[in-house]
C-alpha positions in Angstrom: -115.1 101.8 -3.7 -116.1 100.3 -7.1 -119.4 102.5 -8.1 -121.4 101.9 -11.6 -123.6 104.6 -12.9 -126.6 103.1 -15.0 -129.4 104.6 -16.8 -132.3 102.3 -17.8 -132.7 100.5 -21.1 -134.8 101.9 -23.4 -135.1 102.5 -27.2 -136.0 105.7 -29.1 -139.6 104.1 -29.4 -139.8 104.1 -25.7 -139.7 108.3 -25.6 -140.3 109.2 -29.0 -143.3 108.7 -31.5 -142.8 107.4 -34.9 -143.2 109.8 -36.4 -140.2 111.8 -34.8 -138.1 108.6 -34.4 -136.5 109.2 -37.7 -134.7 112.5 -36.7 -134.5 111.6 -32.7 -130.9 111.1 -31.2 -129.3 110.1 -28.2 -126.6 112.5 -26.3 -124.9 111.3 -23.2 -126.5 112.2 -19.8 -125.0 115.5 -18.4 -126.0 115.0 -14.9 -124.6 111.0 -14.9 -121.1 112.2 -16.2 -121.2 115.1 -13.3 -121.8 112.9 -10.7 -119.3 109.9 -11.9 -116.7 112.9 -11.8 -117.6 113.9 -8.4 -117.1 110.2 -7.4 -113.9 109.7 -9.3 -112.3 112.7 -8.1 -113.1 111.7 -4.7 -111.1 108.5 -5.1 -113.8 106.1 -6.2 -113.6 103.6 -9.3 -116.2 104.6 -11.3 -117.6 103.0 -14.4 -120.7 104.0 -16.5 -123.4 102.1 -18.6 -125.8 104.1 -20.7 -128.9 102.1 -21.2 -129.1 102.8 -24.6 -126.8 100.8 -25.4 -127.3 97.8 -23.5 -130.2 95.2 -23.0 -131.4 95.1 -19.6 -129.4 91.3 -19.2 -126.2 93.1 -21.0 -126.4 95.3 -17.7 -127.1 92.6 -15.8 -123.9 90.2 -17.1 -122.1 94.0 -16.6 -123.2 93.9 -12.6 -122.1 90.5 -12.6 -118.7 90.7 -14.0 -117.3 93.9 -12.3 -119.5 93.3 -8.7 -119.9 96.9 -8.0 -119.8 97.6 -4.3 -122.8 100.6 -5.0 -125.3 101.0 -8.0 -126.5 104.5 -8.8 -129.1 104.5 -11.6 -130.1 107.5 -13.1 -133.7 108.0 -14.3 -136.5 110.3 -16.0 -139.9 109.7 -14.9 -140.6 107.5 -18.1 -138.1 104.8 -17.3 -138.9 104.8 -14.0 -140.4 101.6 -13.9 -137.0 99.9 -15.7 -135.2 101.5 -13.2 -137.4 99.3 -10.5 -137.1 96.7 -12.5 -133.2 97.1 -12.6 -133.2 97.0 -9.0 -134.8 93.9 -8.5 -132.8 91.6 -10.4 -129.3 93.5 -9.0 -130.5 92.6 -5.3 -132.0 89.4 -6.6 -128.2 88.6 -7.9 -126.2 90.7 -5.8 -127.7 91.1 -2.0 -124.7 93.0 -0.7 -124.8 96.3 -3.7 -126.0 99.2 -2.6 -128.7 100.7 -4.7 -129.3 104.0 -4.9 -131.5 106.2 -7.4 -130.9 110.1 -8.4 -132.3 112.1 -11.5 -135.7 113.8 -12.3 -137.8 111.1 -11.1 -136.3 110.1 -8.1 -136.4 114.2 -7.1 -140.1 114.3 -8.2 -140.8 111.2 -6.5 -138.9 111.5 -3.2 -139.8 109.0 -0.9 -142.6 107.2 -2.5 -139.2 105.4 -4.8 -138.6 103.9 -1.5 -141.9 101.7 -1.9 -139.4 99.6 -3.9 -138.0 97.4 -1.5 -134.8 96.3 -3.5 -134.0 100.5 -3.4 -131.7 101.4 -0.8 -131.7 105.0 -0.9 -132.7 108.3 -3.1 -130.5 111.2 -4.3 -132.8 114.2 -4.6 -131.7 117.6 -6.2 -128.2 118.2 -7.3 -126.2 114.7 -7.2 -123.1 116.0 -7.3 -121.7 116.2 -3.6 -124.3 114.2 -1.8 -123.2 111.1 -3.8 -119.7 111.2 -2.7 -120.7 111.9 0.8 -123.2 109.2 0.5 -120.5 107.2 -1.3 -118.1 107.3 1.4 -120.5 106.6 4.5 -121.7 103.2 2.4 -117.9 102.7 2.1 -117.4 102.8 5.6 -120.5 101.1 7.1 -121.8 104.1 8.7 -125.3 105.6 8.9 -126.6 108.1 6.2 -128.0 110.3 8.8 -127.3 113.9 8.2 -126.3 113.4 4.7 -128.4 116.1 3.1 -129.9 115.9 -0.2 -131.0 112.2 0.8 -133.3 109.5 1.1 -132.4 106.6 3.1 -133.7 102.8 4.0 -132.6 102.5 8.1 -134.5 98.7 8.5 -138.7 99.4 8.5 -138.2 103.0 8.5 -137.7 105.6 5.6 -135.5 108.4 6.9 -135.6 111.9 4.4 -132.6 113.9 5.1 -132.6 118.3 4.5 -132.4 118.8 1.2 -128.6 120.1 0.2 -128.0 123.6 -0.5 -127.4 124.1 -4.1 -123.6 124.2 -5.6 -122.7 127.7 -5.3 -119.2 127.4 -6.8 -119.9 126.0 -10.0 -116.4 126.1 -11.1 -114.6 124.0 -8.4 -116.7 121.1 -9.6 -114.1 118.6 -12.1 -115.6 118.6 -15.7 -118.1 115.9 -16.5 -116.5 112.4 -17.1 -117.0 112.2 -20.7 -114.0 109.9 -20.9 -115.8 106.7 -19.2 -118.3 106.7 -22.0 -117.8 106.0 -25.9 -118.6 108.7 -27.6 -119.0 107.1 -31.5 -122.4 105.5 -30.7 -124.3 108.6 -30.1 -125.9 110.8 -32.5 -127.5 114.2 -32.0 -130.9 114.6 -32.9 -131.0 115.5 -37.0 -131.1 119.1 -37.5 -130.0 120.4 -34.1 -126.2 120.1 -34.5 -124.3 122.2 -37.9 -121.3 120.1 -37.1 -120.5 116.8 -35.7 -118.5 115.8 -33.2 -120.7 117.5 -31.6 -120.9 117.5 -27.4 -122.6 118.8 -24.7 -121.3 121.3 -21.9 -123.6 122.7 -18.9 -122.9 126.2 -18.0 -125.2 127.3 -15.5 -128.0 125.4 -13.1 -131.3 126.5 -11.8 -134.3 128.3 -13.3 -135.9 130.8 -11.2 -138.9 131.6 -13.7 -142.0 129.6 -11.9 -143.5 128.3 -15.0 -146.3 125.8 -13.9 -144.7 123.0 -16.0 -140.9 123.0 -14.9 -139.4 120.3 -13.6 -136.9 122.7 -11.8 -137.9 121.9 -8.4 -135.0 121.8 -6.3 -132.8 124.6 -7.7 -134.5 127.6 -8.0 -132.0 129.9 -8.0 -129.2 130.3 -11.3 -126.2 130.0 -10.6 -122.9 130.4 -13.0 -119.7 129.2 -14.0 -117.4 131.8 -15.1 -116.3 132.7 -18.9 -112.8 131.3 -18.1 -114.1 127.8 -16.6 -117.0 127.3 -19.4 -113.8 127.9 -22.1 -111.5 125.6 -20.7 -113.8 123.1 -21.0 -114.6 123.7 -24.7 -110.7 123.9 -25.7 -110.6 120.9 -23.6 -113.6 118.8 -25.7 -111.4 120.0 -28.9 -107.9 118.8 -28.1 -109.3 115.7 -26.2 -112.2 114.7 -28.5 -112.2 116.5 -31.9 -115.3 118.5 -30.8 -116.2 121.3 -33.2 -119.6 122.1 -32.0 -120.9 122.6 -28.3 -124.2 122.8 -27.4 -124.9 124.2 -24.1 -127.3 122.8 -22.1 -128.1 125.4 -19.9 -131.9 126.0 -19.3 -131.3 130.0 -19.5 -127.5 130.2 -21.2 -128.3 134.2 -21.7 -129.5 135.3 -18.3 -126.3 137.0 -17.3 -125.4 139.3 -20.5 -122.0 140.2 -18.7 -120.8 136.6 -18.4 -121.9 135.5 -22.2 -119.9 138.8 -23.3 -117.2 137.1 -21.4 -117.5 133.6 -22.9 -117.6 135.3 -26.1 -114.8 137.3 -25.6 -112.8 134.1 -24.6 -113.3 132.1 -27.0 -112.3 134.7 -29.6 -109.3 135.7 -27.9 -108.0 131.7 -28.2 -108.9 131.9 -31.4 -111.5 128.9 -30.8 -112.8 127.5 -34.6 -116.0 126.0 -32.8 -120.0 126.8 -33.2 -122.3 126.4 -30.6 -126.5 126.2 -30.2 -128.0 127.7 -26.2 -131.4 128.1 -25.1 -132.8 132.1 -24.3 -135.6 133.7 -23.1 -137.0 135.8 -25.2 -136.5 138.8 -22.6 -132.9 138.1 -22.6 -131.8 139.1 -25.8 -130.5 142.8 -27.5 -128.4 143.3 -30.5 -125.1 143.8 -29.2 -125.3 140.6 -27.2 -126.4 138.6 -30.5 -123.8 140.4 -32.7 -121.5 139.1 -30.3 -122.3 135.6 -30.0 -122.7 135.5 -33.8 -118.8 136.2 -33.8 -117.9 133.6 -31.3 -119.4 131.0 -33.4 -123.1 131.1 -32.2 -125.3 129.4 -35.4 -128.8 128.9 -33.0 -130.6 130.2 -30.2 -133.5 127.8 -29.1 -136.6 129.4 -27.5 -139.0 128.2 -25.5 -142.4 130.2 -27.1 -144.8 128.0 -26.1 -148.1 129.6 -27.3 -148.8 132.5 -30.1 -151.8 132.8 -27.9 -151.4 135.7 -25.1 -153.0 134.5 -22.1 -151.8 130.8 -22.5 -148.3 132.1 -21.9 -150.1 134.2 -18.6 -151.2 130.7 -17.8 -148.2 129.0 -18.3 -146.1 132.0 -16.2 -144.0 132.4 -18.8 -143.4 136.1 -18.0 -143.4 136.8 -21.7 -145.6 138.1 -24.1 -145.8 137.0 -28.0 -144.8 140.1 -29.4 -141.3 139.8 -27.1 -141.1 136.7 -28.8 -141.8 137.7 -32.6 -139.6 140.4 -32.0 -136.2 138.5 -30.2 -136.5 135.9 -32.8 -136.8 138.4 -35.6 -133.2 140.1 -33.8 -132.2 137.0 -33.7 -132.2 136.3 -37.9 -131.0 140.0 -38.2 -128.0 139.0 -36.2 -127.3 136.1 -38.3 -128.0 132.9 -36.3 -130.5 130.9 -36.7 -133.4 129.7 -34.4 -135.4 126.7 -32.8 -138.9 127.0 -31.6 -140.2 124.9 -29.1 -144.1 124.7 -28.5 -146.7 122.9 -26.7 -150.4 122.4 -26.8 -152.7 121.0 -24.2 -152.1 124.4 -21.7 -154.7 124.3 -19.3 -157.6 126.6 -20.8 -156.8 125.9 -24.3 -158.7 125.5 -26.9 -158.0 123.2 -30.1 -158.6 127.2 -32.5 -156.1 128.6 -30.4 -153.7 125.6 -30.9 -154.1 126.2 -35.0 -153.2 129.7 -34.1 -149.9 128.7 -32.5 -148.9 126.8 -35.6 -149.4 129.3 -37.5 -147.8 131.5 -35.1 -145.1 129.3 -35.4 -145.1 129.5 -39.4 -144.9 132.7 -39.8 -141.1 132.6 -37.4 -139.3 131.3 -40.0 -137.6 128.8 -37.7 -134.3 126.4 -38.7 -136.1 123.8 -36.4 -139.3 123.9 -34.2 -140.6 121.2 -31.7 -144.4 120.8 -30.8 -144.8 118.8 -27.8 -147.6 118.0 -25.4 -147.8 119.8 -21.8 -146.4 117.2 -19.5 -147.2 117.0 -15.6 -143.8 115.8 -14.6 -143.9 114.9 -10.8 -143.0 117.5 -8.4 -144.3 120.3 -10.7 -147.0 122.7 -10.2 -149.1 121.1 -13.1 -148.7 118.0 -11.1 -149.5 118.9 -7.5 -153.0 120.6 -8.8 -153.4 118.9 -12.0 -157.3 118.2 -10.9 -156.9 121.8 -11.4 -155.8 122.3 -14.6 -157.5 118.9 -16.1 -156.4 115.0 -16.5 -153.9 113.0 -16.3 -154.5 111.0 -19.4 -151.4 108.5 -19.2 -150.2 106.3 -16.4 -146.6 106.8 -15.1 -144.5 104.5 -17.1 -145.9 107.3 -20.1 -145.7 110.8 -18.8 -143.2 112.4 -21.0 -143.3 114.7 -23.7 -145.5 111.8 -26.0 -147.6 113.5 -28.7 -148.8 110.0 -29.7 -150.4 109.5 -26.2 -151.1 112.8 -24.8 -149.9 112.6 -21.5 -152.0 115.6 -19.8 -155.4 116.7 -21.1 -156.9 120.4 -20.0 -160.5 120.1 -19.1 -161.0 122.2 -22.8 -159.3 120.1 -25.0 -159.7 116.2 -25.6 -156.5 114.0 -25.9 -157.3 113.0 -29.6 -157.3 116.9 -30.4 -153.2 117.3 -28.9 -151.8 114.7 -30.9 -153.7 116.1 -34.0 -152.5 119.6 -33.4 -148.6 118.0 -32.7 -149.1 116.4 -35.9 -150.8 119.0 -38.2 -148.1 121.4 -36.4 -145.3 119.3 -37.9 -147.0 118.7 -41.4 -147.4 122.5 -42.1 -144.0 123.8 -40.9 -141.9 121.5 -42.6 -143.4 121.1 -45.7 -144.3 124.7 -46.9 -142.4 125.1 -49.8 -140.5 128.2 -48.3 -138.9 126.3 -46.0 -138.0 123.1 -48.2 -136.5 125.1 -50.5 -134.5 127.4 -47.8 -132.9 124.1 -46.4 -131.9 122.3 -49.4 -130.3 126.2 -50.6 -127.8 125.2 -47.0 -126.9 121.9 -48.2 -123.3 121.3 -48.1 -122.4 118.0 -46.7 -123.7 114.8 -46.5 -124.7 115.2 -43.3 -127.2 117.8 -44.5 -128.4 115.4 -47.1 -128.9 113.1 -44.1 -130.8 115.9 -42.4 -133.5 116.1 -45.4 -133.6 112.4 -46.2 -134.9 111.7 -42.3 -136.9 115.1 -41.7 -139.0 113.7 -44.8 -139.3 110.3 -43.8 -140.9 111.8 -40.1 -143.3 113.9 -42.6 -144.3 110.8 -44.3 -145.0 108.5 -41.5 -146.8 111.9 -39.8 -149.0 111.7 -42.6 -149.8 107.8 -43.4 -150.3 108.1 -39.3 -153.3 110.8 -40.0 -154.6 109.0 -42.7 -155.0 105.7 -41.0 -156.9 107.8 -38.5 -158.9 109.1 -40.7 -159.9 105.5 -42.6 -161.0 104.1 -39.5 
């Protein structure tokens, strides 16, 4: 069966503001190049169009030209609406496709996606096997009932299957399709990748750490691919596609010490010349493990510290405190490898003083890279099931995503204009203390890191003619 995995059109305007346009890039989507290997292992022809790419009517003259027997669009809670929109004209065109939806916002959403009429069915949680069974009962004309993990149209009524039980065997799953998509269009974000080509490998799935923000919400548990599989795939990316960075996409890449020890030990024993950036939890980290992923080629660890602010963490069920953080990031730099600090403002019972005391909690870490962003109800997390709770939604649908420029979610002690000043002023003071300036251009030694300043200041610049047209009015 002839199946065409789409993602919605969008632009970097659409998710980013413009102030962090300049340095924004565009990887290709993990979960869309799982699923179209699932499919294409299981006999299916299998093509794939990334929406960044193409105009809504270049997908459209796409459909039209290959006549796809099913359409799978992939989507975020942000495009959502593009994705409906997608729908409608493929039905409107092409009766006899079978649409189908998977991704965040079709798992968040669940059956209410189903209120699109031109929809056909959902794919909720993992994608991977539900889509190939789903595949192969459209193939055959034969109901979707019992095919767990989904969402299904049967005439008037809107049947929702069991959920499927998460992928235990990580490793039996073929590596992500990388090969149906061009690779020389997309561009890491600036400053997050030391080399280029640079691509993308998933090691582990699930998140078992209850923060009220995740959008985790099917696949609680981790679950792991072993050191062998996770390094096949990296030699593979090399011989195949000249990759000489990875970055792992994992949401918690150090949970199990054992199996990182074992990816590191791999990779050195092949004698592997490649780097690679992972996420961490703070609690995760001692200095054997980071001696040892310094020797494999580990350059950054990214961390999700949130708040310098104690009991915003305790509200945010992070399970760690700001002195575990100070102190892994600090092992971190003693080992040798950079890091990335990610933050957010607008945590329910935050105040605007205590969000100037994360930046400067955040200045004094000495990060290669940080990101402020604003708390985001995604559906289907805690923040949005009880977000009367915790304060506003201050953003219709087609907006809720991690937009400083809009302020998506607003506590009942903050006001909206407040998070995008603090995102903004959090940006201004960390990348243009002198200290830090002067550290980066000290690491220049290719063009690309030329590139690297060029943009950061050109973000810095449009921050601050953005604050001052504020200001003025």
């Amino acid at each position: 069966m002839k199946c065409l995995l789409v993602t919605p059109s969008w632009k970097h305007e659409d998710i980013r503001s413009a102030s962090t346009r300049a340095v924004s890039g565009v990887w290709p989507m993990p979960g869309v190049l799982a699923v179209g290997a699932a499919l294409r292992r299981a006999g299916h022809d299998v093509r794939i169009l990334d929406g960044h790419f193409h105009a809504p009517e270049q997908q459209q003259r796409e459909i039209a030209a290959w006549k796809p027997d099913l359409l799978g669009v992939y989507s975020v809670t942000l495009m959502w609406h593009r994705a409906e929109e997608l729908f409608r004209q493929a039905k409107r065109a092409h009766p006899e496709v079978f649409t189908v939806a998977g991704g965040p916002a079709p798992t968040g959403f669940m059956s209410r996606c189903l209120d699109e009429p031109a929809l056909d069915a959902v794919v909720y949680g993992e994608g991977d096997l539900t889509a190939v069974e789903l595949a192969e009962r459209v193939a055959s004309g034969t109901s979707l009932t019992g095919v767990h993990g989904c969402i299904w149209r049967d005439g008037d009524r809107v049947i929702e299957n069991p959920p499927r039980a998460p992928i235990t065997d990580l490793d039996d799953l073929p590596f992500p399709a990388h090969d149906l998509v061009a690779h020389y269009p997309y561009r890491p974000s600036y400053g997050q990748v030391l080399r280029l080509p640079a691509l993308q490998i998933v090691s582990s799935r699930g998140c078992g750490n209850g923060c009220i923000f995740c959008f985790q919400t099917m696949t609680t548990r981790t679950r792991f691919r072993s050191p062998m599989n996770v390094v096949d795939e990296i030699e593979l990316y090399m011989t195949r596609y000249g990759a000489r960075e990875i970055k792992f996409w994992d949401e918690q890449f150090m949970l199990d010490r054992g199996r990182v020890l074992g990816i590191c030990e791999e990779i050195l024993r092949r004698d592997l010349k490649i780097v690679f950036w992972c996420a961490g939890r703070v609690d995760t980290v001692d200095d054997e493990l980071l001696r040892m992923m310094r020797r494999a080629g580990c350059w950054c660890i990214s961390y999700g510290l949130e708040s310098g602010v104690e009991k915003n963490l305790k509200t945010l069920r992070k399970n760690a405190s700001v002195e575990q953080g100070r102190e892994a990031v600090l092992r971190t730099h003693q080992a040798g490898i950079e890091s990335m600090g990610n933050y957010v403002f607008g945590i329910p019972g935050e105040t605007y003083e205590e969000g100037l005391e994360t930046i400067r909690f955040a200045c004094s870490m000495n990060h290669f890279y940080v990101e402020f962003f604003p708390l985001t109800p995604f559906p289907g997390t805690e923040l949005y099931d009880n977000v009367a709770r915790y304060g506003r939604i201050n953003a219709p649908q087609e907006r809720l995503g991690m937009l400083f420029k809009a302020a998506p979610f607003v506590p009942h002690t903050m006001r909206g204009e407040q998070i995008v000043d603090l995102a903004e002023r959090g940006y201004a003071r960390y990348y243009a203390r002198p200290s830090f300036v002067l550290r980066r251009i000290a690491r220049i030694r290719r063009w690309y890191d030329v590139q690297v300043m060029f943009y950061g200041a050109l973000s810095i610049a449009t921050m601050a003619f953005s604050r001052l047209r504020r200001a003025g009015r």
